[in-house]
Each structure stands twice: as structure tokens, then as C-alpha cells.
C-alpha positions in Angstrom: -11.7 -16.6 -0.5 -8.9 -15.5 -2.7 -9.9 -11.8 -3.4 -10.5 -11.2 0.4 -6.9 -13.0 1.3 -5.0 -11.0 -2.2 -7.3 -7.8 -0.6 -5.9 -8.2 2.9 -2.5 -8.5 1.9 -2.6 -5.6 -0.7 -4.2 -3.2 2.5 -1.6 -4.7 4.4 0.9 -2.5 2.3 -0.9 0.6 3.0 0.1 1.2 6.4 3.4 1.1 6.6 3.7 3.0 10.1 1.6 0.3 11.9 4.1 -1.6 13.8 3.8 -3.8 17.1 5.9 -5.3 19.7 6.7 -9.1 19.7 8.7 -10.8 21.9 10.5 -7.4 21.8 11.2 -6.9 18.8 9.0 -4.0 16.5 6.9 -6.2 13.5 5.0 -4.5 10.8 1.3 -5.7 9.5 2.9 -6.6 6.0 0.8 -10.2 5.4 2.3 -12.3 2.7 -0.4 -14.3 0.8 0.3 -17.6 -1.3 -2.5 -18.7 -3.1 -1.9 -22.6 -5.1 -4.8 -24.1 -6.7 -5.7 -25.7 -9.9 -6.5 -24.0 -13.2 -10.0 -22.2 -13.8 -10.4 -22.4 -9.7 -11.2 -18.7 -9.3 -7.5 -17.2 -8.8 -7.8 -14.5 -11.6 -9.8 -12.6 -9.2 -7.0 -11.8 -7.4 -5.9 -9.2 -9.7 -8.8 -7.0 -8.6 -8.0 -6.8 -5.3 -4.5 -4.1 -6.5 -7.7 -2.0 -7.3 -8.6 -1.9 -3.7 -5.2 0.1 -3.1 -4.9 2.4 -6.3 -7.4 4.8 -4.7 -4.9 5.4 -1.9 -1.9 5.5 -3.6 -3.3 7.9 -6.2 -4.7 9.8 -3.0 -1.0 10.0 -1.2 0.7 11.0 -5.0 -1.7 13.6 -5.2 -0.7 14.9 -1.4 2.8 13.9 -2.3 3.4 16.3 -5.5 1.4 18.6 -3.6 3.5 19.3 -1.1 6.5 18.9 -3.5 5.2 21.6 -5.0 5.0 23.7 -2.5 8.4 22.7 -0.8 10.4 24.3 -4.2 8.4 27.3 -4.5 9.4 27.8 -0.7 13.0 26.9 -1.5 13.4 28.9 -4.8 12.4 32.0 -2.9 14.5 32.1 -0.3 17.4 31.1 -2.4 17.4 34.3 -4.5 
């Protein structure tokens, strides 16, 4: 139970344009987790779940630079 709840919240970070309407005002799907339990009860598995998101942030760096890249190479052109 605690990788899927640290998992969920991790994911949760990963859309940060997901919003809803509540009682009129805009929310965002950022879950908090707190997990308390005694020691050797299985929490250390939560550190796995930040795995779950690397792939995506390396993914949106990659895009990121990408377009970085490409934005000053557009803007050291036309600024000669």
C-alpha cells in the first residue's frame, strides 16, 4: 500500500496543468501523502516510487533544452 499511495502522489506532480473547479474555485491534482508506521513495516519502498517520475522528467528536460536550443540559435541570428 505505501508504494501505490508515495506513486500516486509522486504522478500527481506531473500534471501540473490538470486543474478543476470546486465550489468555484480552480484546484490542482497535487495529492499530499503521509505515511506513519512502525520500523521495518515496509515504508522504504516508498523511495521507489520517485523512479516512477524520473522517466518523465528526464523526457520533458530533454524537450526542454531542446527547444532551448533552438530558441538561441533563432535569437542569435536575427540579432546580428
Amino acid at each position: 500500500m505505501s508504494f501505490s499511495s508515495s506513486a500516486l502522489t509522486v504522478l500527481s506532480g506531473t500534471i501540473p496543468t490538470v486543474t478543476g473547479l470546486y465550489d468555484g474555485c480552480v484546484v490542482h491534482a497535487n495529492f499530499n501523502c503521509y505515511i506513519i508506521a512502525p520500523a521495518a513495516s515496509g515504508k522504504g519502498v516508498m523511495t521507489h516510487a520517485k523512479k516512477v517520475a524520473e522517466v518523465i522528467h528526464e523526457k520533458r528536460l530533454r524537450i526542454f533544452k531542446d527547444k532551448y536550443e533552438e530558441y538561441k540559435g533563432r535569437t542569435t541570428k536575427t540579432g546580428d
